[in-house]
N, C-alpha and C positions, 0 to 999 in steps of 0.2 A: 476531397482535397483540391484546392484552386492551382491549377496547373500554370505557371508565370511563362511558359515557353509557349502553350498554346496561342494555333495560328491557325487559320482553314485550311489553309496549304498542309500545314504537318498532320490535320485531323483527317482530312483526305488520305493525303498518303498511309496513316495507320488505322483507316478503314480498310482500303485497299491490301493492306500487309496484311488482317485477319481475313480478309475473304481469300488471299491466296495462299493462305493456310489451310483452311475450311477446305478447298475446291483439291489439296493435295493431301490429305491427313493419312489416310493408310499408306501414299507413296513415303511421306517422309518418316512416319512413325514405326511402319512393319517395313515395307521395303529396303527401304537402306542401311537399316540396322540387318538385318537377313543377310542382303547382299554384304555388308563389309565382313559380317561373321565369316561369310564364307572366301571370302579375297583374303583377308588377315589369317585365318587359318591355312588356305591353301600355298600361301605365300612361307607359310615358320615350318610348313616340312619339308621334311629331305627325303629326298631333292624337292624343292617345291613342285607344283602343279600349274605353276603360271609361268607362261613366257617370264625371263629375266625383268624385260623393261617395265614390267609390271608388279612385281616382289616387293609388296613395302612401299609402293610407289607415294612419294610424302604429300606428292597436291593432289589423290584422291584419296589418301587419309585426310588431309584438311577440309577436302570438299567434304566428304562426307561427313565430317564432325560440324562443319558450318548447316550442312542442310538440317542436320537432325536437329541443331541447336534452333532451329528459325521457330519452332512454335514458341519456345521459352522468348526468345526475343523480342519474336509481337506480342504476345504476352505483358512484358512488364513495361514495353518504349510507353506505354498511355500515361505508367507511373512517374516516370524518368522525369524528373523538375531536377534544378540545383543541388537540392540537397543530396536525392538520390544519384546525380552524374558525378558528385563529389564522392560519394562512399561507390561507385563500380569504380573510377578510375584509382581510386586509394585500395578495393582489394585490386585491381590491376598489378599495381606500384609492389603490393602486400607478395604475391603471387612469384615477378620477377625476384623479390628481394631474399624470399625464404630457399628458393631455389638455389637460388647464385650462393646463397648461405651453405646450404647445404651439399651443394657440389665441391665447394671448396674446403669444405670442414670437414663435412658428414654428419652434421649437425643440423636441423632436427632427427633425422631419419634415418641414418645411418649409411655408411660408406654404398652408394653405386655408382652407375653409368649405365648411361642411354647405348643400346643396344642397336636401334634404327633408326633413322631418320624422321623425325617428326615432322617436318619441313625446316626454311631458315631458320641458321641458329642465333640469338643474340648475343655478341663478344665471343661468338662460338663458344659460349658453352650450354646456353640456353635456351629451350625452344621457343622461337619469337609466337608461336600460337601457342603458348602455355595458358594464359589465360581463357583462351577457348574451351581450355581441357579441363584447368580446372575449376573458375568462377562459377559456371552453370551447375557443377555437381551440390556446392554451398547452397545458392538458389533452389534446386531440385527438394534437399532436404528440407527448408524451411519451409516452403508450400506445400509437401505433401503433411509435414508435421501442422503448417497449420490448419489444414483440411481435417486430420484426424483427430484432434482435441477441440477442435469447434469452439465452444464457447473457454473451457480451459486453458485455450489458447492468451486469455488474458495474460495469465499470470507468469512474468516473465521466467520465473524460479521454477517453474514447471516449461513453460516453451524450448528459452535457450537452451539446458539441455535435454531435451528431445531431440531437436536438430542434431545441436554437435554428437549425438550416439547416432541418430541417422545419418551426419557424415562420414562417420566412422565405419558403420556397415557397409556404406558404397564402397570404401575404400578395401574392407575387405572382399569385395569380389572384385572389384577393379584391378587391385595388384597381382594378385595370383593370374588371372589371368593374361595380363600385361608382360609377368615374367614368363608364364610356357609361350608369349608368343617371341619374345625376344626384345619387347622395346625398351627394357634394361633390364637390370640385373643387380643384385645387393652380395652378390660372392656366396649365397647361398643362407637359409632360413627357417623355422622351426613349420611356418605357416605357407607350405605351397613356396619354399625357395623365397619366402621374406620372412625377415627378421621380427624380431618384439619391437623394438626400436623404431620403426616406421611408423607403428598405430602409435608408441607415445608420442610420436612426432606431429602424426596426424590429430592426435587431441589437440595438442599446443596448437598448430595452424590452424586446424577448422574452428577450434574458439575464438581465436580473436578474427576470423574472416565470418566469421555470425556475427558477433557482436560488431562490427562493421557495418552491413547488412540490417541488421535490427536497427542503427541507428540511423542510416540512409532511407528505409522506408518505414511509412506508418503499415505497421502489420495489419492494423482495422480497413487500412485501404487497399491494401494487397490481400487480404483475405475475399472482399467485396470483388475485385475484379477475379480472381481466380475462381470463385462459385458461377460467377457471370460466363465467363470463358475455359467453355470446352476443351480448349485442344492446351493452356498453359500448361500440362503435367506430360506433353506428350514426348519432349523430350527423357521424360525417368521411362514412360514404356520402351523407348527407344534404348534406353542406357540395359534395362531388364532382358530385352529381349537379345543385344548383342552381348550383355559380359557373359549371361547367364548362358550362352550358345556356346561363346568360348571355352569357357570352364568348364562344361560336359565335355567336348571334344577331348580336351586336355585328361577327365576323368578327375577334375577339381570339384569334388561333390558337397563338401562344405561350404563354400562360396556359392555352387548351384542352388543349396535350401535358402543360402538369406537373401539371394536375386530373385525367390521362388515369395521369399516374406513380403519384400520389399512390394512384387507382387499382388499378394496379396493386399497390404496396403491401398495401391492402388485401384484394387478392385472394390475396397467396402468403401473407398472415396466414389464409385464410379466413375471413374478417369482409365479403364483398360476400355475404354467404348470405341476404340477408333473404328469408322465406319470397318466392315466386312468384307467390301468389294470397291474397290478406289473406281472412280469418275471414269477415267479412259477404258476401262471397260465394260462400260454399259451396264444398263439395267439389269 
């Protein structure tokens, strides 16, 4: 696909952005996800285990969700033409809009509130890094979905929902563990302290944030690049290895087997390969 933004300047620069991915892959892949398991957890008990000024602290939750996010990002920027900046910013728009929907209603997902601080709020009621949280999870399942049907991958009636049940399963280890750590709450739930009502909610939004997605990029061309590029999926081992940490700590073991699926997944893609001993440690 002929890239209309393409410039040397920008092909430099996302040369650059994969080799400094490449030169950090187990830091950002195992590392950080490790380390926030352990800061996020040590932070939700009582008494925590962390100095105060550190509890939840909201700009090393965002750093840390920005680092992890960076392979996904150099990842798909080579894709990114018009049409596709048009469907991120529209699920951007999509993201804010279901939220502010649903804080105000309780609709789609049923009555909560945010327990800790995400960072800035937008209109204070919504996290201005929502879409950090949750754009990449949509993406996450589309590429591992189309890694795992290969050539099946054609037929849209079989793809899209692949995906939206693979966003669905994120989302059930996502939440549970989000609630025993406290970064909100639904007043209580049949699933780990969440409701039924969330996952119908999460069907509704993550379908039309695929079908978003499906029409922003050509899948034949984002299938091409993700076989090409190693570390695209390393954001989902990133996502496996910290919900799936949480959710044992907490003794959320349902959620632990489909971050264990999810997993697997991952493994018959070959994408759980991040190197074994990151760079600054030598040979």
């Amino acid at each position: 696909m002929d890239d209309p933004l393409a410039t040397p300047t920008r092909e430099r620069a996302l040369d650059r952005l994969d080799e400094l991915v490449l030169e950090n892959r187990f830091t950002i892949a195992v590392v950080f996800p490790v380390t926030g398991a352990v800061l996020l957890t040590a932070s939700a008990l009582r008494p925590p285990w962390l100095p105060d000024a550190l509890v939840f602290h909201p700009l090393l939750i965002l750093l840390g969700t920005l680092v992890m996010r960076l392979p996904l990002g150099a990842g798909l920027a080579p894709l990114v033409d018009r049409r596709a900046g048009l469907a991120l910013v529209s699920l951007t728009a999509y993201a804010y809009a279901i939220e502010f929907v649903g804080i105000a209603t309780g609709w789609p997902y049923g009555e909560f509130a945010y327990g800790v601080s995400l960072g800035p709020m937008l209109a204070g009621e919504v996290p201005l890094g929502l879409p950090i949280f949750f754009v990449p999870l949509v993406v996450n399942s589309y590429l591992l979905c189309t890694l795992l049907l290969g050539d099946r991958a054609t037929n849209p009636w079989l793809r899209l929902p692949a995906v939206i049940a693979t966003v669905l399963a994120i989302d059930l280890v996502l939440d549970p563990g989000a609630v025993a750590l406290g970064f909100w709450e639904y007043g209580g739930g049949s699933y780990y302290g969440v409701p039924r009502s969330n996952y119908e909610g999460w069907i509704l939004s993550g379908t039309v944030a695929v079908l978003l997605l499906d029409w922003g990029f050509d899948w034949q061309t984002l299938g091409e690049r993700l076989r090409s590029c190693a570390f695209m999926l390393d954001d989902m081992v990133s996502f496996v290895i910290l919900w799936g940490a949480i959710n044992a700590v907490f003794g959320n073991w349902l959620p632990v087997g489909i971050a264990a699926v999810l997993g697997l997944g991952l493994v018959a893609t070959d994408r759980f390969d991040v190197p074994t001993r990151p760079r600054w440690m030598g040979s």
